[in-house]
C-alpha positions in Angstrom: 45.3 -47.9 7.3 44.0 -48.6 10.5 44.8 -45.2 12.0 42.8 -43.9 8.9 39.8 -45.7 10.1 40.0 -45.0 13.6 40.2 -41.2 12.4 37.3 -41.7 10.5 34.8 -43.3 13.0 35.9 -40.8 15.2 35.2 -37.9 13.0 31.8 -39.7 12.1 31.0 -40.2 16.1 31.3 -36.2 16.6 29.3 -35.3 14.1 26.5 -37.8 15.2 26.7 -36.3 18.9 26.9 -32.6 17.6 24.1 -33.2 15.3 22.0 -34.7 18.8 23.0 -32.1 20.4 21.6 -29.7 18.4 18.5 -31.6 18.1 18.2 -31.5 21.8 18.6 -28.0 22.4 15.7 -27.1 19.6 13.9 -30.0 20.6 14.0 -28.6 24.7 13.3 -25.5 23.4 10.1 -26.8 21.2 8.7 -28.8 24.0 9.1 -25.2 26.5 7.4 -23.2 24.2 4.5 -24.8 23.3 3.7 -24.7 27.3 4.5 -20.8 27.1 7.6 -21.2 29.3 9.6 -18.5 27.5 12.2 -18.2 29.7 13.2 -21.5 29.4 12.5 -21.9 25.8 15.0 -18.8 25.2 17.6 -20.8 27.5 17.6 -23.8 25.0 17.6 -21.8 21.7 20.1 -19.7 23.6 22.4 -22.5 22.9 22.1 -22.7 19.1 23.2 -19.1 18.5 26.6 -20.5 19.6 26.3 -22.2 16.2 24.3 -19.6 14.3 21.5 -22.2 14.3 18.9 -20.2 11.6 15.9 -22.3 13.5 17.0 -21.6 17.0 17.4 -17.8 15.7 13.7 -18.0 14.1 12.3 -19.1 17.5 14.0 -16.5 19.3 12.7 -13.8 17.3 9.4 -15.4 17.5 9.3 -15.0 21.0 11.0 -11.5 21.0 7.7 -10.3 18.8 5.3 -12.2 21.0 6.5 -11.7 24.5 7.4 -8.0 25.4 7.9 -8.8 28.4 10.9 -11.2 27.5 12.7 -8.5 26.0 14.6 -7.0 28.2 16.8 -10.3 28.8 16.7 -10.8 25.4 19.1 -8.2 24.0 22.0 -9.3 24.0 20.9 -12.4 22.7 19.2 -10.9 19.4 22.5 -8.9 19.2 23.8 -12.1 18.4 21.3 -13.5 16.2 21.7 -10.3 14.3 25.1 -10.7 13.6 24.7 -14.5 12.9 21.9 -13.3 10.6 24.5 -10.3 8.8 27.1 -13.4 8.4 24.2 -16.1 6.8 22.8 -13.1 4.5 26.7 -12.4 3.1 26.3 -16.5 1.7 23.1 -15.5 0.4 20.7 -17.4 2.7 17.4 -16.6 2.3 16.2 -17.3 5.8 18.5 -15.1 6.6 17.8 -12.3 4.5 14.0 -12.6 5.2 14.7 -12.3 9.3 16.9 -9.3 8.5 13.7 -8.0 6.5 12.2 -8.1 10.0 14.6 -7.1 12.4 15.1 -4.2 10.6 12.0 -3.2 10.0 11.0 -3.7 13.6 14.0 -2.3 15.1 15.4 -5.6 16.3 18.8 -5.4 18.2 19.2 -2.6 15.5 17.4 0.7 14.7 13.9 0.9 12.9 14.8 1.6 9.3 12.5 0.9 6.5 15.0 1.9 3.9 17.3 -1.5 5.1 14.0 -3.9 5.3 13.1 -2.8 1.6 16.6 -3.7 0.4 16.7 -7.1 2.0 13.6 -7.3 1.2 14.3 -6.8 -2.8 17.8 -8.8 -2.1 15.2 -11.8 -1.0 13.5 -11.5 -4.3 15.9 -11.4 -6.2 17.7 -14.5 -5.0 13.9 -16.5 -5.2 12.4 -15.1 -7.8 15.3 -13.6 -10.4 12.6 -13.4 -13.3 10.7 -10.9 -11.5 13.7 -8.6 -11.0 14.4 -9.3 -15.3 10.6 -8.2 -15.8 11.1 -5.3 -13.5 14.0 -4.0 -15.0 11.9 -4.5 -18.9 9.2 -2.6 -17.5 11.3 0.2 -16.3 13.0 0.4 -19.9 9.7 0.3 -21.8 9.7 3.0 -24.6 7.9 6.4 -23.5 5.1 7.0 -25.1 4.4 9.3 -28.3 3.4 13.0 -28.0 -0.1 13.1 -28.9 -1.7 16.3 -29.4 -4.6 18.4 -29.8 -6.5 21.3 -30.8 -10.0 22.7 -30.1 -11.8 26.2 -29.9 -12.6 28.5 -27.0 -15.3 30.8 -26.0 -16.1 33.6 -23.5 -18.1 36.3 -23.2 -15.6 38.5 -23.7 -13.3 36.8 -26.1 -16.0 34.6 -28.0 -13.2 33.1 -30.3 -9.9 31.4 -28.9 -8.1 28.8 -30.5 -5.8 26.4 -28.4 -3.2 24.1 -29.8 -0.9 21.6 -28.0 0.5 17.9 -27.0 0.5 15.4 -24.1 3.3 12.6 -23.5 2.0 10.4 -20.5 1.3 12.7 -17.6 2.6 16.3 -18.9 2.2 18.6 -21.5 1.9 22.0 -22.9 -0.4 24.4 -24.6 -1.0 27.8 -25.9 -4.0 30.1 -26.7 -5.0 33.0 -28.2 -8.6 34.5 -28.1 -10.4 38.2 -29.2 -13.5 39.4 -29.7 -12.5 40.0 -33.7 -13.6 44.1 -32.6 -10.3 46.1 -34.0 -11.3 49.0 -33.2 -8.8 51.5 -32.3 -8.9 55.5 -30.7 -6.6 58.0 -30.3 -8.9 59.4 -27.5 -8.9 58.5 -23.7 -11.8 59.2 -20.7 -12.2 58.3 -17.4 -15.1 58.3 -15.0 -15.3 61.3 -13.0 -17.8 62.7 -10.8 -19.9 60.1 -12.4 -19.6 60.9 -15.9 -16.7 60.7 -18.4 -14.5 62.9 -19.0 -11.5 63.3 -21.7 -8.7 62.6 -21.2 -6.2 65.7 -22.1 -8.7 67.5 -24.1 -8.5 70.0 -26.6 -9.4 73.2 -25.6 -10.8 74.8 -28.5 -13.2 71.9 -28.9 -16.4 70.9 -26.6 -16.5 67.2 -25.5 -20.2 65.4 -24.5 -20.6 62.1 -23.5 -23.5 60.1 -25.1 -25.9 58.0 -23.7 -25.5 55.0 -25.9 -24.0 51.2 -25.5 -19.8 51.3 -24.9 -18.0 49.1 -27.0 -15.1 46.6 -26.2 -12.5 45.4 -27.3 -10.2 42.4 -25.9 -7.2 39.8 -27.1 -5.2 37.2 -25.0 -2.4 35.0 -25.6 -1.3 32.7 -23.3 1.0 30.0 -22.7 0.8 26.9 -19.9 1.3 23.7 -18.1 -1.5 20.7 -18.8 -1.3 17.5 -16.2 -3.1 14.5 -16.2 -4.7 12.9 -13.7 -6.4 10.2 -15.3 -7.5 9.0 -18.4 -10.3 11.1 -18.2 -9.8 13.9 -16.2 -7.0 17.1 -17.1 -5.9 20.2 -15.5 -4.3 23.0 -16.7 -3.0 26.7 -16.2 -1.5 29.0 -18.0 -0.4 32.3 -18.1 0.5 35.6 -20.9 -0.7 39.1 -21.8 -4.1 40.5 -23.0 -6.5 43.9 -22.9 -10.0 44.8 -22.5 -10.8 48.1 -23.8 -14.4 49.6 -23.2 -15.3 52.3 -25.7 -17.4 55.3 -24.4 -19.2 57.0 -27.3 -18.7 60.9 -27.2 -19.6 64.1 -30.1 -17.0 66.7 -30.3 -17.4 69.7 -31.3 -15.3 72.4 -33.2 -16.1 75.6 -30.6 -14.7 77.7 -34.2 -17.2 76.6 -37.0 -19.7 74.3 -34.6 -18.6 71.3 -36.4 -19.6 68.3 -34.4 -17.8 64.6 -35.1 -18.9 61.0 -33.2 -16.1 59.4 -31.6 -14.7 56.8 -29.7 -12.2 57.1 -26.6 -10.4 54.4 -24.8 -12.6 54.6 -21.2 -9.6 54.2 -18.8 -11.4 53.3 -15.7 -13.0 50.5 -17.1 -10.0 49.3 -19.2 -7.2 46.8 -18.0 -4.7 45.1 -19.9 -1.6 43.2 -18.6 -0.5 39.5 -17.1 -3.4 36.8 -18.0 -3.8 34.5 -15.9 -6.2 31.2 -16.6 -7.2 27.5 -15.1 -9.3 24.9 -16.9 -10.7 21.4 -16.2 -10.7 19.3 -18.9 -13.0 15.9 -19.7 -11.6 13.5 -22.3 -13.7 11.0 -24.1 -11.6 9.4 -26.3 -10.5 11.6 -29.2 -12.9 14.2 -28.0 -12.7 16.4 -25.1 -14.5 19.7 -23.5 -13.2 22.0 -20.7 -14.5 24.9 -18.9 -12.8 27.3 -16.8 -11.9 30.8 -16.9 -8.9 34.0 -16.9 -8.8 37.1 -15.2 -6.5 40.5 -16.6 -4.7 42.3 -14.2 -7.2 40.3 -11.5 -9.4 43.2 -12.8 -12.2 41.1 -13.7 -12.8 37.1 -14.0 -14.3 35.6 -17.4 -15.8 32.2 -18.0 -15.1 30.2 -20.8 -16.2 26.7 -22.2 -14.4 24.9 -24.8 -14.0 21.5 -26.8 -11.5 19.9 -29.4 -10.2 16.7 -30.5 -6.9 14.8 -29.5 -4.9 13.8 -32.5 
């Protein structure tokens, strides 16, 4: 019983001077660096590293970010302290893990990496705040929204009715087009400018063709499919892309060189006619269930037309 006791005061009595010797060393280290002695102060909290002593660790990276000039003869030191540090964080000490946050990101005894700080710095989180990391992971699981979609007319100059249809979910979406002039007319004829005036195409040789000085004619149809993007609540962008024509008509008289028989026509003026890829790019303003864009297409890059629109969101 006896011997029991004896053990037990003696275990008791080195605890007691281990625990005031650790006291000392901090409390050397303390008194060193609040009179800027650095290289003494790094001496005593040397000692604690023996002991992975997290307070004698958090001084010594205290003066490692204050003092560059300390660093050289500190780097095997923070070597340590990094490793004491890798050991601590493994038993999920915070401390720890928030000097590792540090170190790594400023490339203490260890490479810059902000890839490592942000994962001790989510593992610190974690550990003191795990309802955040619940919230997180409910906001990240959150239904998508619904397709919404909507609808609206389109005018030109050229193609003074378009119709577009299509829907939105969060950012993206999708649309498609179609515009004309509602002008169907059609020609089996063809001319082209030449030497200034037009000429037919391929005529007939037993017939005379002369071009009139009257107003052409046109006539023009697009469809197109694209890509809408949102950039705010407000504010859309969008391109697309499909086939369309522009046909001009040139007015012409033909006559029968046989019996002098004269007949008005039409031909398809081939110079000033493109059809082909469409290409188009809007900016679009939502106000709440209503919205108005303006931007324009081009034909073959041919020509460029304006066009103005507005619709509803549904």
């Amino acid at each position: 019983m006896n011997r029991i006791w004896i053990m037990m005061v003696f275990a008791l009595s080195a605890f007691c001077l281990n625990a005031q010797q650790h006291a000392t060393y901090n409390q050397k280290g303390d008194e060193a660096l609040q009179q800027k002695d650095y290289t003494s102060a790094r001496m005593w909290y040397g000692e604690g590293i023996g002991y992975c002593d997290i307070y004698s660790i958090e001084k010594l990276t205290d003066i490692w970010l204050e003092d560059e000039n300390m660093r050289p003869s500190m780097r095997n030191l923070m070597t340590r302290c990094l490793k004491c540090l890798n050991d601590k964080a493994e038993l999920n000490d915070t401390t720890a893990i928030k000097l590792l946050v540090v170190y790594h990101a400023k490339g203490i005894a260890t490479p810059n990496s902000d890839t490592i700080a942000e994962h001790w710095q989510n593992k610190y989180e974690e550990l003191t705040n795990p309802y955040a990391i619940y919230a997180n992971n409910l906001i990240a699981k959150k239904p998508k929204e619904p397709m919404s979609f909507f609808a609206g007319y389109t005018y030109s100059t050229e193609m003074p009715v378009g119709l577009t249809f299509g829907g939105l979910q969060e950012k993206a979406g999708w649309y498609v087009r179609v515009r004309s002039d509602l002008s169907f007319r059609t020609t089996d004829y063809a001319c082209k400018l030449e030497n200034d005036a037009s000429a037919i195409v391929d005529p007939d040789n037993n017939k005379t063709y002369q071009a009139l000085d009257m107003s052409n004619k046109k006539t023009s149809f697009a469809g197109t499919a694209g890509f809408i993007y949102k950039f705010t609540d407000w504010l859309y962008a969008s391109v697309g892309v499909g086939y369309g024509e522009r046909n001009l008509l040139s007015p012409f008289t033909m006559t029968d060189n046989t019996s002098g028989a004269k007949e008005f026509i039409w031909c398809n003026n081939q110079t000033y006619s493109s059809k082909g890829a469409v290409g188009e790019l809007d900016l679009t303003l939502r106000f709440n269930y209503v919205y108005v864009s303006v931007g324009g297409h081009t034909v073959n890059f041919d020509y460029v037309d304006l066009n103005a629109g507005i619709g509803l969101f549904f």
